[in-house]
C-alpha positions in Angstrom: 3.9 15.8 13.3 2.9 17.0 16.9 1.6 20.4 18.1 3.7 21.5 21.1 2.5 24.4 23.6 5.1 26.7 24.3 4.7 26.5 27.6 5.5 23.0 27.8 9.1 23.7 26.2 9.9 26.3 28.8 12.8 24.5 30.8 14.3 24.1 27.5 15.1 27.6 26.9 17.8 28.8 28.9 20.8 30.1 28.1 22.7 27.1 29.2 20.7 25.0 26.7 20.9 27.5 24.0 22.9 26.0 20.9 22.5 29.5 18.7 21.0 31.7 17.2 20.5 32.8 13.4 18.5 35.6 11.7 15.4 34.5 12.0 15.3 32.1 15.2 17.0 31.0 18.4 18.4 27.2 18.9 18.3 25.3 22.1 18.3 21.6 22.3 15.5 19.3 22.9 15.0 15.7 23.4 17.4 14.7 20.9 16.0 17.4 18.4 16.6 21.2 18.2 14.0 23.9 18.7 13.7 26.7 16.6 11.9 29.8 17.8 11.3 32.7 15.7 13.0 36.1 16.6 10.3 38.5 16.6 12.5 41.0 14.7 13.9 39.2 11.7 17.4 40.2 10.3 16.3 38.9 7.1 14.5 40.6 4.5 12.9 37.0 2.9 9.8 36.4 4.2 9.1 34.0 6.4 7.1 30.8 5.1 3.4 31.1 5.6 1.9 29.0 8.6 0.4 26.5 6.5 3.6 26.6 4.5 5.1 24.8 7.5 2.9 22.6 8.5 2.7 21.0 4.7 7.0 20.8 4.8 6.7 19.2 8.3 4.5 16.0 6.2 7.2 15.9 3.3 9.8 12.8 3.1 12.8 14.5 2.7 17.0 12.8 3.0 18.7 15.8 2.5 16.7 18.8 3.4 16.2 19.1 7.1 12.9 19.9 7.7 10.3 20.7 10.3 9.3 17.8 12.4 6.7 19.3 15.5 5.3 22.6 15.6 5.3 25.1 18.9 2.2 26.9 19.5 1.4 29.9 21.9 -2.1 31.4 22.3 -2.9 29.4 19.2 -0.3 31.2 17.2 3.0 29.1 15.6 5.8 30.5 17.0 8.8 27.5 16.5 9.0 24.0 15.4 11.6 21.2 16.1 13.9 19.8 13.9 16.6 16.8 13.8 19.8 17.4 15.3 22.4 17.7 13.1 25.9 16.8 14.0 28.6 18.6 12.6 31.6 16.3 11.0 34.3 17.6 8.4 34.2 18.6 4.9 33.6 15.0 2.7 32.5 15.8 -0.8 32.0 12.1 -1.2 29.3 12.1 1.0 27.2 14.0 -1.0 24.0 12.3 -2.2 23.2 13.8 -5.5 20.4 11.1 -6.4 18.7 12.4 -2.8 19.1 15.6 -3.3 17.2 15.5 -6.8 14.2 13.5 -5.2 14.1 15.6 -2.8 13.8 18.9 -5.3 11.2 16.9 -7.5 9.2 16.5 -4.1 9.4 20.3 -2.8 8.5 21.4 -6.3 5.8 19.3 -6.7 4.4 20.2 -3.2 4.7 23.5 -4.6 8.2 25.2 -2.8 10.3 27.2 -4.0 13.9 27.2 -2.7 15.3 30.0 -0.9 18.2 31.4 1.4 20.1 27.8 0.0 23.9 29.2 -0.3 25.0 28.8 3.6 22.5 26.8 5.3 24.3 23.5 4.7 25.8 21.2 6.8 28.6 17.9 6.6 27.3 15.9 9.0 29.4 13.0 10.2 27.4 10.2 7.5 26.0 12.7 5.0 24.9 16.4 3.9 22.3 18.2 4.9 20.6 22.3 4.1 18.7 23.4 7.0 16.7 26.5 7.9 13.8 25.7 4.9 11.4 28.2 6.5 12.5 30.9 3.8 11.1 28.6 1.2 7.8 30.3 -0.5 5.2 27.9 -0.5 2.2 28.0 -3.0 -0.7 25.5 -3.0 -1.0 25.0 -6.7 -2.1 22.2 -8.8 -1.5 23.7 -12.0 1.2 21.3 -13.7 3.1 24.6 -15.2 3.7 26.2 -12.4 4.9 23.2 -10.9 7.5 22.9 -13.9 8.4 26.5 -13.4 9.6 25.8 -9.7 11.0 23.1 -9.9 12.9 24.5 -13.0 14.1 27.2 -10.5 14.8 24.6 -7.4 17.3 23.1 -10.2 19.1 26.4 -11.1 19.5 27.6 -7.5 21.0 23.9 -6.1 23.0 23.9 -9.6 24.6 26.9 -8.9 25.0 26.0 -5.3 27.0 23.1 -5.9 28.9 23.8 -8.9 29.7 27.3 -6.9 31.1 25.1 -3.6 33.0 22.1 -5.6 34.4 24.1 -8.6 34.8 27.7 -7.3 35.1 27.5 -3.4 32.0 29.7 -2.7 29.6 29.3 0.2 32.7 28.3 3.2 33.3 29.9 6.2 35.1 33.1 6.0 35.6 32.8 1.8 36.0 36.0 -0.2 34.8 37.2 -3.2 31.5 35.6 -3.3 29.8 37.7 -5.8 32.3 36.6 -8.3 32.1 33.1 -7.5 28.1 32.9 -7.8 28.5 34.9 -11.0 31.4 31.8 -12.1 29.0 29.3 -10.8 26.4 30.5 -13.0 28.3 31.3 -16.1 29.6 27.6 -15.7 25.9 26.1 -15.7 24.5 28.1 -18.4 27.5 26.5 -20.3 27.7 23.0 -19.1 24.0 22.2 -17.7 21.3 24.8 -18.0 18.9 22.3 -17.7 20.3 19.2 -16.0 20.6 18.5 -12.8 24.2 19.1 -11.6 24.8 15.3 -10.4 23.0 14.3 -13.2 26.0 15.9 -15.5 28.5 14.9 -12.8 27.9 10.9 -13.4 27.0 11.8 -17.4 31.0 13.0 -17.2 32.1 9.8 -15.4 30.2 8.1 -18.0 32.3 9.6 -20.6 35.2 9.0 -18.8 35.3 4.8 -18.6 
């Protein structure tokens, strides 16, 4: 992790090298990474992560969970960070790393974060999956081995219904309808089939059945 100075990024942010914007931050590109600076007027009621929030994600090991690589300072306040670039391929469920994925929950719950703002910040990439834009993700410094439990019980049940919603209901795509009902199927389904297993987990127990 490095500590950039804002204005050391300035040439990067014009509007030429702008890539977007979301509800929380502008996008421009940056030596191979993205920037990400924070909008001082949010359009998002979920709070942002706390400072030291993001500079403990930055540290973490993730495959699947794009997270915060250098953070942007200016007048000793965090205003950004950078991030990998992500390239956009098409739709390939088979690309989806489910053992990744669940390491990566077990780690962000036991580094105490709690998943947030999950449903549409995924990517296909051209070799993989990705969710980006973690820095809705409430952060608690905890050791308490309960509490730990509790959120990564939670981190379970929100990916779970994420997943089951996309593959088996068609929830979470561009321009899809009727989401409320399909999150409400989604959930219905795992409070049936896996209420406390990891969705990949009773994806391969199902192949299992099926040989």
């Amino acid at each position: 992790m490095a500590c950039i100075q804002y204005e050391d990024i300035l040439p990067y942010l014009s509007s030429d090298n702008q890539l977007g914007e979301g509800n929380e931050s502008k996008v421009y590109s940056y030596q191979g990474k993205v920037i990400k600076l924070f909008k001082e007027e949010r359009k998002t009621s979920i709070p942002r992560i706390n400072d030291e929030g993001l500079l403990r994600l930055s540290v973490l090991k993730l495959h699947c969970f794009n997270n915060p690589i250098d953070t942007i300072y200016r007048d000793n306040v965090i205003v950004g960070y950078t991030e990998k670039f992500l390239e956009r391929g098409n739709p390939n469920f088979s690309l989806i790393d489910f053992d990744a994925i669940k390491e990566d929950i077990l780690v962000l719950s036991e580094n105490g974060f709690t998943i947030e703002d999950l449903f549409y910040n995924y990517m296909f990439t051209k070799t993989g999956f990705s969710f980006f834009d973690l820095t809705c993700y409430h952060y608690i410094k905890t050791d308490v081995v309960f509490l730990k439990q509790q959120i990564r019980k939670k981190n379970i049940e929100i990916v779970n219904n994420f997943f089951i919603g996309l593959l088996l209901f068609g929830a979470f795509k561009e321009g899809a309808k009727g989401e409320y009902t399909k999150i409400f199927l989604a959930n219905q389904y795992r409070l049936e089939h896996c209420q406390d297993l990891f969705y990949g987990d009773f994806l391969k127990g199902e192949k299992n059945k099926r040989k």
